[in-house]
Each structure stands twice: as C-alpha cells, then as structure tokens.
C-alpha positions as CSV (number, residue, x, y, z in Angstrom):
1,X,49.1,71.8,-4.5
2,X,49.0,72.7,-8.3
3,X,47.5,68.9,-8.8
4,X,44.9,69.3,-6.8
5,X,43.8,73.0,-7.9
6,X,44.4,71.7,-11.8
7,X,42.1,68.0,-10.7
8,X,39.4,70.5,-9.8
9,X,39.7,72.8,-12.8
10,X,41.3,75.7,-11.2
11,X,44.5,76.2,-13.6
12,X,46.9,79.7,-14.6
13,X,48.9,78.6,-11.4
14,X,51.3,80.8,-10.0
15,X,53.6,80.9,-7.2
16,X,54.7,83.9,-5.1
17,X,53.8,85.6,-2.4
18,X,50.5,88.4,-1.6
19,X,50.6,92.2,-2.4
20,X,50.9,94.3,0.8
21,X,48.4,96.1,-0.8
22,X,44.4,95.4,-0.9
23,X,44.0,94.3,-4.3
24,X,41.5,92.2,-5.7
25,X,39.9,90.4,-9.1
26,X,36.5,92.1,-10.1
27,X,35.3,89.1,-12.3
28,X,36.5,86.0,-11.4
29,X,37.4,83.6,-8.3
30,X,40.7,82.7,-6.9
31,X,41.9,80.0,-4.8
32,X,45.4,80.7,-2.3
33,X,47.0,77.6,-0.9
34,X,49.8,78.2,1.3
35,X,52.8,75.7,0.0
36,X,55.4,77.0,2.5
37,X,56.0,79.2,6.0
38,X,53.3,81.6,7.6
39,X,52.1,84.7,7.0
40,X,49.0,87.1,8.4
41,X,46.5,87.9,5.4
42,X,43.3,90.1,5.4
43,X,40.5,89.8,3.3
44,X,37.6,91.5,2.8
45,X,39.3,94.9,2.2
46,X,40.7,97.2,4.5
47,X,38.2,96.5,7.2
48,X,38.4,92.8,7.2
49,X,39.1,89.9,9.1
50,X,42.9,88.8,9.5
51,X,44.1,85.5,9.6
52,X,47.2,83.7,10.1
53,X,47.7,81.0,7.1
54,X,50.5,78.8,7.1
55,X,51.8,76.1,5.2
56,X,48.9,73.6,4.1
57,X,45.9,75.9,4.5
58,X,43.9,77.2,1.3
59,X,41.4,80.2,1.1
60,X,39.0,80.6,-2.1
61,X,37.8,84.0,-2.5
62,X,34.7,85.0,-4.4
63,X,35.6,87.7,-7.2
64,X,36.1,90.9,-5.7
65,X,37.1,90.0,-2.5
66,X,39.6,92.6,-1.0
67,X,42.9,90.9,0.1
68,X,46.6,91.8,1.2
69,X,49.5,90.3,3.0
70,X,50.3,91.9,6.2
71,X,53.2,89.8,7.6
72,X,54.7,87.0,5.9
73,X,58.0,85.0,7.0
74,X,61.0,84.8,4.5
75,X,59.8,81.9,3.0
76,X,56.2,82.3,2.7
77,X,55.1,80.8,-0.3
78,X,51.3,80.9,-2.0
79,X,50.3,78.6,-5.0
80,X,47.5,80.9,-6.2
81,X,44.8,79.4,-9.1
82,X,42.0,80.4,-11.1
83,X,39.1,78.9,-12.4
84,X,38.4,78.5,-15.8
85,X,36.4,82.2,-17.5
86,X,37.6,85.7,-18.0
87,X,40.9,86.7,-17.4
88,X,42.3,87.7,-13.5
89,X,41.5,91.4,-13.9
90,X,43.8,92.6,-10.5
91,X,42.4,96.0,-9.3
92,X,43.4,98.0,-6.3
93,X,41.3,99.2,-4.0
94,X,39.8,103.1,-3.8
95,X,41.0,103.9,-1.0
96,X,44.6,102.6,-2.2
97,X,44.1,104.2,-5.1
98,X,43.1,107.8,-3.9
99,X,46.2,107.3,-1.1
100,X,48.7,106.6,-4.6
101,X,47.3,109.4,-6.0
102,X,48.2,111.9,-3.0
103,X,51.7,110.7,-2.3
104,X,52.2,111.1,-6.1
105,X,55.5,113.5,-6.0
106,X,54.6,114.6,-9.7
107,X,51.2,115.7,-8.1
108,X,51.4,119.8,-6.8
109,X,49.8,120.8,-3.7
C-alpha cells in the first residue's frame, strides 16, 4: 500500500491504527488504506457517517475532515499518507476539546 500512495505522490507513510477520538488535519489531505482486519470509522465529525473499512479499502479525506475509530479488531492495521505541502497539523475537535477540559481533575468545580 505504501507503493502505491508514494507512485501517486502521497509520502510521510505511517502505519497504526485511528484515534478513538475525532481528530482531524486543518491544512492538508490524508489518504487511509486499510492493510489488515476491520474496524468501524466515522468521518465527518461527531455527526457523521460510519463505515465499516476492512482490509483493502482506502478513504482520502479533504483537510479538516473530522475522523475517529469506533471499533477496530485486534489486528486492524491503517497505512495512512500525506500529500506533498504543509505539515499534518492533527487537531481535536471542540467539542472533544471542551469535554477534556471538564473531566480535567486539576480543574475545581
């Protein structure tokens, strides 16, 4: 999968699996193929479509599309890619934000 991301001038590969957590990259693309087992993804933030990905299947998402992981089997494996520009620039989302902020035990209520 890495060949064919770096033939078509997607490179910074990476392999691992997807946050649990809606996260997404504010200035630039990135493309998720699915090397190994099955998992259940949503993107488009928290109110956005799920789908179940499994091994073979590949998603690009435009910059600052909302994503997270919401079931994945053991051996879920993602070969993630970028294409060449600015840097991946990860970035939660508000609402996961404001929710880390509250359950913050240093916080006083």
């Amino acid at each position: 999968m890495e060949d064919l991301f770096e033939a078509n001038s997607w490179g910074d590969t990476w392999r691992d699996g997807i946050y649990s957590y809606v996260h997404y990259h504010s200035r630039i693309h990135e493309v998720l193929g699915i090397a190994r087992g099955k998992g259940r993804v949503r993107f488009g933030g928290n109110k956005g479509r799920i789908f179940t990905l499994k091994a073979g299947d590949v998603a690009i998402l435009p910059a600052g599309t909302g994503h997270q992981c919401l079931f994945a089997e053991e051996d879920f494996l993602v070969v993630g890619a970028y294409p060449p520009g600015p840097t991946t620039n990860a970035r939660r989302s508000r609402i996961g934000r404001a929710r880390r902020r509250a359950l913050d035990p240093r916080r006083s209520i």
